[in-house]
ROROPA-578408 format. One record per atom (N, C-alpha, C, O, CB): residue number from 1; atom name; x, y, z. Coordinates in nm, 3 decimals, decimal comma. Glycine has a CB too. Layout:
<rs>
 num atomo    east   north      up
 NUM    CA       X       Y       Z
...
</rs>
This chain:
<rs>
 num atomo    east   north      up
   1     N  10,920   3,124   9,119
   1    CA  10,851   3,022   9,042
   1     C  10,788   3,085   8,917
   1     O  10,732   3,194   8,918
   1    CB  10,743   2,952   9,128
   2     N  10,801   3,016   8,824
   2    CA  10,741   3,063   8,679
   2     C  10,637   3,045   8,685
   2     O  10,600   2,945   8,747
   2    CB  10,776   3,010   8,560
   3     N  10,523   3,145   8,614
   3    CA  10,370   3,110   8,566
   3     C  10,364   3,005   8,511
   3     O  10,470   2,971   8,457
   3    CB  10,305   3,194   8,475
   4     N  10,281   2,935   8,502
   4    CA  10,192   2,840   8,441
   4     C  10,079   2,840   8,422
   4     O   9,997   2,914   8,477
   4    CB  10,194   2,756   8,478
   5     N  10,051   2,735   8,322
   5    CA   9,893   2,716   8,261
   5     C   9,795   2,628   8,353
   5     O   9,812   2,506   8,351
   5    CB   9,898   2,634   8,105
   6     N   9,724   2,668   8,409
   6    CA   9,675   2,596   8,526
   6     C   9,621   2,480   8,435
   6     O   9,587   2,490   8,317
   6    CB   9,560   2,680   8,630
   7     N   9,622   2,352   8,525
   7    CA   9,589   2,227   8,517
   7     C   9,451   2,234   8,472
   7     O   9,403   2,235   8,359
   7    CB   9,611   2,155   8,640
   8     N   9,407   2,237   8,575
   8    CA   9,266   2,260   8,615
   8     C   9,159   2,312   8,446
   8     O   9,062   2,257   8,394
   8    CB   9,279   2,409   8,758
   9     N   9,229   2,421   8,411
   9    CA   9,225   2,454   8,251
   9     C   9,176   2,372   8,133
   9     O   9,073   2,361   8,066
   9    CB   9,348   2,475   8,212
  10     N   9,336   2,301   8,137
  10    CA   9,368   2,202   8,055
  10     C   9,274   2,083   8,052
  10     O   9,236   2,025   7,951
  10    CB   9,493   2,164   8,086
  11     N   9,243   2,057   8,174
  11    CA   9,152   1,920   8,182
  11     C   9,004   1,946   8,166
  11     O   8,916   1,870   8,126
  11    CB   9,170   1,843   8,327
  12     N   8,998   2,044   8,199
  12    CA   8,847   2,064   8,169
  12     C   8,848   2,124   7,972
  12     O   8,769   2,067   7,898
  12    CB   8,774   2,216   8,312
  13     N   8,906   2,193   7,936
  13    CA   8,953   2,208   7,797
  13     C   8,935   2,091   7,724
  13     O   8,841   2,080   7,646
  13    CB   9,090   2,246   7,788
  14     N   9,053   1,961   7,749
  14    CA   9,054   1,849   7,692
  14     C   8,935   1,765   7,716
  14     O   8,918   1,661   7,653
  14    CB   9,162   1,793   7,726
  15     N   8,847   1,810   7,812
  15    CA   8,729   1,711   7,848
  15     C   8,653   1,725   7,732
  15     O   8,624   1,631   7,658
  15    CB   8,638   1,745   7,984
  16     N   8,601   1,911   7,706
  16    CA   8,454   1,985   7,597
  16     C   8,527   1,930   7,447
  16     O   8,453   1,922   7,349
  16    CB   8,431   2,232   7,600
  17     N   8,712   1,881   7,429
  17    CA   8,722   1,903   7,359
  17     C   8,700   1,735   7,311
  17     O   8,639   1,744   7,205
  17    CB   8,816   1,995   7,353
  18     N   8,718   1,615   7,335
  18    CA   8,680   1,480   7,363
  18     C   8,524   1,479   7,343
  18     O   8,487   1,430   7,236
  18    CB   8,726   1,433   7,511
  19     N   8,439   1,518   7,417
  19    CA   8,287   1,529   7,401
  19     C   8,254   1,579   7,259
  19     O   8,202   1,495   7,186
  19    CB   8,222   1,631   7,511
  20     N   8,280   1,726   7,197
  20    CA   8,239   1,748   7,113
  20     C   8,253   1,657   6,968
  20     O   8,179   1,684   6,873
  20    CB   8,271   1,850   7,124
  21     N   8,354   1,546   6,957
  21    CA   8,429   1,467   6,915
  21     C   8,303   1,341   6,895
  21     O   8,294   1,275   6,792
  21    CB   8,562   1,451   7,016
  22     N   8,225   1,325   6,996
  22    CA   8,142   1,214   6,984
  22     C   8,038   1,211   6,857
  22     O   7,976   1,313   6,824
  22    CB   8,068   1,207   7,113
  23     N   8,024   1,084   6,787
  23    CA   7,890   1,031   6,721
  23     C   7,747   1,100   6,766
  23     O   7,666   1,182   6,722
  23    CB   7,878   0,872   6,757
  24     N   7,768   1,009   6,890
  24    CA   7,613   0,970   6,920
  24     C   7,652   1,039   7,048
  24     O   7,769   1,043   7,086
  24    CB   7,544   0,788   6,921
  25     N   7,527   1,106   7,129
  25    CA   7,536   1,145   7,280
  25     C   7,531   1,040   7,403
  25     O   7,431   0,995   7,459
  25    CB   7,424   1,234   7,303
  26     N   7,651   1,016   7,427
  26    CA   7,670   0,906   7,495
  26     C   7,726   1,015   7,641
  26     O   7,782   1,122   7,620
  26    CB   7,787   0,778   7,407
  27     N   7,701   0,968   7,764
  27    CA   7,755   1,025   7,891
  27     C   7,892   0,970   7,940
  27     O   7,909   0,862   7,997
  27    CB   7,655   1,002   7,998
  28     N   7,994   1,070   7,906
  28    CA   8,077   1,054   8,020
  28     C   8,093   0,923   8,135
  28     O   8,019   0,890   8,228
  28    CB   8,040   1,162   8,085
  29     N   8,173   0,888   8,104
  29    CA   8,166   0,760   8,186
  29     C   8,342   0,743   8,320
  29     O   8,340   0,723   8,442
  29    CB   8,158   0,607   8,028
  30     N   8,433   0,756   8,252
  30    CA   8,553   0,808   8,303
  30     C   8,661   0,913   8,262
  30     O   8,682   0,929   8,142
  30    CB   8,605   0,720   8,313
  31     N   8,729   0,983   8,351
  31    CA   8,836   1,076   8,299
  31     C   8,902   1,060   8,368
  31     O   8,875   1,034   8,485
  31    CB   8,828   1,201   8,277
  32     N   9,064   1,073   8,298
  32    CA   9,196   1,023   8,365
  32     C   9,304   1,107   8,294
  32     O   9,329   1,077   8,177
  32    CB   9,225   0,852   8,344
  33     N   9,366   1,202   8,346
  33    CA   9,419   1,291   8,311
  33     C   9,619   1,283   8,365
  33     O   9,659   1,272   8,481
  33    CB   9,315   1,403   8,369
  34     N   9,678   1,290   8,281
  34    CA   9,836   1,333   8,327
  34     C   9,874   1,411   8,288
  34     O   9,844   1,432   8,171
  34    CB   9,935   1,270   8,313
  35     N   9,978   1,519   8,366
  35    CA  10,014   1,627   8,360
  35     C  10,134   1,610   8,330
  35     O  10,199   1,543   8,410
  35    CB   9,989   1,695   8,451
  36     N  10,199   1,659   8,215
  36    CA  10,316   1,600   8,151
  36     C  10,433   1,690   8,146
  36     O  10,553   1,664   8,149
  36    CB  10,284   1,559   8,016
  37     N  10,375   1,794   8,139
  37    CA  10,485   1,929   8,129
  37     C  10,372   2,074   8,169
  37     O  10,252   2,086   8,143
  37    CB  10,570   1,948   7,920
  38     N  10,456   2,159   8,233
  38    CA  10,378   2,293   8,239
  38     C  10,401   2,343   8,105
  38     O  10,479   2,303   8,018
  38    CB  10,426   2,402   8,356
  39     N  10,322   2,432   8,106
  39    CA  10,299   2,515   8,010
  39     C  10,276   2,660   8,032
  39     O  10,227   2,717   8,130
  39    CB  10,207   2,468   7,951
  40     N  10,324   2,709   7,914
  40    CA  10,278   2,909   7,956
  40     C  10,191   2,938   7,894
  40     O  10,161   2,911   7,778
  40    CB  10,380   3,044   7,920
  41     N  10,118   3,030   8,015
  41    CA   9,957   3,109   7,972
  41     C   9,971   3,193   7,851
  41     O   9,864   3,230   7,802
  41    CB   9,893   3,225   8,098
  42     N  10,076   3,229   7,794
  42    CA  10,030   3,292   7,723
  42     C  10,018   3,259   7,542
  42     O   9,939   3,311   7,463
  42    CB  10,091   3,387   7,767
  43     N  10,143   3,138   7,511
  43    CA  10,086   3,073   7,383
  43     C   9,932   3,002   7,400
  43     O   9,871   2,958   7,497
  43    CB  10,195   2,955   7,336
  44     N   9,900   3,016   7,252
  44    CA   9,779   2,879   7,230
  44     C   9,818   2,737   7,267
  44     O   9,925   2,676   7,273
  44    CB   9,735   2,857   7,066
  45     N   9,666   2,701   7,295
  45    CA   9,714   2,563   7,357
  45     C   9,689   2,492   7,249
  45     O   9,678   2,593   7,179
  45    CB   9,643   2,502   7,490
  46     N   9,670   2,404   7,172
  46    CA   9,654   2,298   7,074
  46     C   9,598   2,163   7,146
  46     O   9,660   2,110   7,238
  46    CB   9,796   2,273   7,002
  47     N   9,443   2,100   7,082
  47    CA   9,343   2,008   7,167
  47     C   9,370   1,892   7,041
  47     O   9,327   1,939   6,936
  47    CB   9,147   2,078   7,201
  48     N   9,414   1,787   7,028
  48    CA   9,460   1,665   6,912
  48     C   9,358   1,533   7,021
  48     O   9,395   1,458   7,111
  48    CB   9,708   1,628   6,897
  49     N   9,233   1,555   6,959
  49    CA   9,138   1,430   6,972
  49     C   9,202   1,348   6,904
  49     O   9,249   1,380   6,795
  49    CB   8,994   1,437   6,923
  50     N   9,219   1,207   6,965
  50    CA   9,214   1,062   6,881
  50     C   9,116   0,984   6,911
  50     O   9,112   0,934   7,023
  50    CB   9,328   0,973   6,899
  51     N   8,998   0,951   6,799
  51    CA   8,903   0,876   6,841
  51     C   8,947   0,768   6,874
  51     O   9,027   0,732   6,788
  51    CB   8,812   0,863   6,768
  52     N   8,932   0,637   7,019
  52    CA   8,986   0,545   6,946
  52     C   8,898   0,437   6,972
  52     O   8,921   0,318   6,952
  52    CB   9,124   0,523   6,973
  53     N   8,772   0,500   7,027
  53    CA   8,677   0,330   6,980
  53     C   8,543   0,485   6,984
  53     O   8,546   0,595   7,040
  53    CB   8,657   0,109   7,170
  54     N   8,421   0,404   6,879
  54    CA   8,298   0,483   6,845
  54     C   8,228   0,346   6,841
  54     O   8,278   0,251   6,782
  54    CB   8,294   0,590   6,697
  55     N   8,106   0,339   6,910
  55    CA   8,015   0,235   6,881
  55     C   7,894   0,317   6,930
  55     O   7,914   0,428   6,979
  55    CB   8,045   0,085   6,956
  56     N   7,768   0,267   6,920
  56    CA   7,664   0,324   6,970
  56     C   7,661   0,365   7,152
  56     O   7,639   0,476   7,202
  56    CB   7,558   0,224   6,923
  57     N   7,686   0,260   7,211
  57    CA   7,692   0,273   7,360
  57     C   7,829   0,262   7,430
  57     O   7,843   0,265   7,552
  57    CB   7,607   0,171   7,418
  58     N   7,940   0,248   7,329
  58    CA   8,054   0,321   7,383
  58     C   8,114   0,413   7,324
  58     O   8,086   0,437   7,207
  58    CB   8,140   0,255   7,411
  59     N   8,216   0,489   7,396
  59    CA   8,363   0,546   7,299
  59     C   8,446   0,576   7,399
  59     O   8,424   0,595   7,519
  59    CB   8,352   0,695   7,192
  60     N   8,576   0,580   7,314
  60    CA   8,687   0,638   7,377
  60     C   8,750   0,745   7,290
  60     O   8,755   0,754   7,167
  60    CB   8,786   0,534   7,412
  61     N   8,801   0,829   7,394
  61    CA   8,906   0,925   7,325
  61     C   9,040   0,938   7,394
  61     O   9,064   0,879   7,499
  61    CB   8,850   1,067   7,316
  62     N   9,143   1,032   7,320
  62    CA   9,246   1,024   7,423
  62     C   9,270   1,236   7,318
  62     O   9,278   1,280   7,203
  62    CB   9,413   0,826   7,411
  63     N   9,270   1,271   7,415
  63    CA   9,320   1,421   7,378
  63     C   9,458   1,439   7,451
  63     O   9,494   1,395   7,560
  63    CB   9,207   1,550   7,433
  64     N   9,524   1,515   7,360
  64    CA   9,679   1,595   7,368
  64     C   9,671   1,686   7,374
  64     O   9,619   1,751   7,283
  64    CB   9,773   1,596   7,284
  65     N   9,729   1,750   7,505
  65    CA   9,751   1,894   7,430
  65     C   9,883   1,925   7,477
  65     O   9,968   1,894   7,560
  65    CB   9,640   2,023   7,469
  66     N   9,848   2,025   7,355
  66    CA  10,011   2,027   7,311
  66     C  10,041   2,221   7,271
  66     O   9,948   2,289   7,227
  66    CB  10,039   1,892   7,126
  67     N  10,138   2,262   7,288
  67    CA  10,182   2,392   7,331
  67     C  10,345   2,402   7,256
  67     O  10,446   2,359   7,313
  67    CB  10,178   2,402   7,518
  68     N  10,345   2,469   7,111
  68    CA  10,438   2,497   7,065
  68     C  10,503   2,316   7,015
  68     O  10,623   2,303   6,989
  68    CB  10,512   2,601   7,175
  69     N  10,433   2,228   7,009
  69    CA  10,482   2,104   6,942
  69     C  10,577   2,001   7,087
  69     O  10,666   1,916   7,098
  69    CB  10,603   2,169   6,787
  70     N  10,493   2,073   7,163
  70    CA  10,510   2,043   7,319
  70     C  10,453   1,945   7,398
  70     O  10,348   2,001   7,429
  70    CB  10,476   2,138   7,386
  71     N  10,451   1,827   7,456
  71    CA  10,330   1,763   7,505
  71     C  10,312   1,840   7,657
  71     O  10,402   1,824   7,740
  71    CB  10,350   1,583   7,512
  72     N  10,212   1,912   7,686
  72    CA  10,164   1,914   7,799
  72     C  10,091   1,838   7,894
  72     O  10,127   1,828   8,011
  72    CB  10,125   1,977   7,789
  73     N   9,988   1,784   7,845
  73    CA   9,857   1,679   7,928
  73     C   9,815   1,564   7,823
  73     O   9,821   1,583   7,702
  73    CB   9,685   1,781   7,970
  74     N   9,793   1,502   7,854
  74    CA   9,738   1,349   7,794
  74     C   9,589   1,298   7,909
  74     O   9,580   1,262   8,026
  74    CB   9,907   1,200   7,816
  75     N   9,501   1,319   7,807
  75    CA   9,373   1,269   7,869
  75     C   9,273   1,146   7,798
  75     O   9,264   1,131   7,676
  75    CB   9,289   1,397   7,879
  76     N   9,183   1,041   7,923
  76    CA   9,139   1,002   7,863
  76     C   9,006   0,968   7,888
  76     O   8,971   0,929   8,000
  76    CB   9,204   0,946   7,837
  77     N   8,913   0,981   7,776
  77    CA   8,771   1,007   7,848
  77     C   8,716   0,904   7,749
  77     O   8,737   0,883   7,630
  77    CB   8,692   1,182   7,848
  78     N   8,631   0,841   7,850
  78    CA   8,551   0,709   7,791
  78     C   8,382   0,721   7,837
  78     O   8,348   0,768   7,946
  78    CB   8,629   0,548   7,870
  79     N   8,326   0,693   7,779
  79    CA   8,178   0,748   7,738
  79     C   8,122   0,615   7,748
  79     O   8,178   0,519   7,695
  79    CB   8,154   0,830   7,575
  80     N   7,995   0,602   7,823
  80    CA   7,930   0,474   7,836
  80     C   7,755   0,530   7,814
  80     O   7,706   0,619   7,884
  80    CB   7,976   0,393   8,007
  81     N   7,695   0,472   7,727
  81    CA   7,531   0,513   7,754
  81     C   7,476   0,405   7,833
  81     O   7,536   0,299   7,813
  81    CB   7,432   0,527   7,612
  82     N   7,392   0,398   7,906
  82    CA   7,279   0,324   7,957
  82     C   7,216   0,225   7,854
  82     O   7,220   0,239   7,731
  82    CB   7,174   0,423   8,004
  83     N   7,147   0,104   7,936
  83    CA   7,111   0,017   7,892
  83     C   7,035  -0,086   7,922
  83     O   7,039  -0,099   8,044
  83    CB   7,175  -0,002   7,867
  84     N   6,968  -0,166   7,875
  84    CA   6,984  -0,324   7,959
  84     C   7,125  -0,407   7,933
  84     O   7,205  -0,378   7,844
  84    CB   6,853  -0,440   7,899
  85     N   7,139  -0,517   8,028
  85    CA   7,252  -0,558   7,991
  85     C   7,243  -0,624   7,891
  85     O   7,344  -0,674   7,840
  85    CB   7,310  -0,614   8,069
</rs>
């Protein structure tokens, strides 16, 4: 079996890399991750944030990463702050 880039990596990678991405400090609300292709440990990995909603008490993102113009993982992390309703 060939090496690979552990998962585990990648998703936590694409998580700091989605967060740092935010406006406003909003918490983590869901993450949903697919594993699309392995990848090897030893190229760079490449983190492609797409914001795709920013409001005060929400957001979404969706991060790629991607390895030599490769899709590896597709993630998606949605951010909810607290409130009244």
């Amino acid at each position: 079996n060939p090496v690979r880039t552990f998962g585990g990596q990648m998703m936590a990678q694409a998580f700091v890399a989605a967060g740092r991405s935010l406006k406003h400090q909003t918490p983590p609300s869901a993450l949903s991750v697919h594993f699309i292709s392995g990848g090897n440990p030893e190229p760079d990995l490449e983190f492609h944030v797409v914001r795709l909603r920013d409001e005060r008490r929400f957001a979404n993102r969706r991060v790629d990463v991607m390895q030599k113009g490769q899709l590896l993982t597709t993630a998606m992390v949605s951010y909810l702050a607290g409130g009244k309703g």
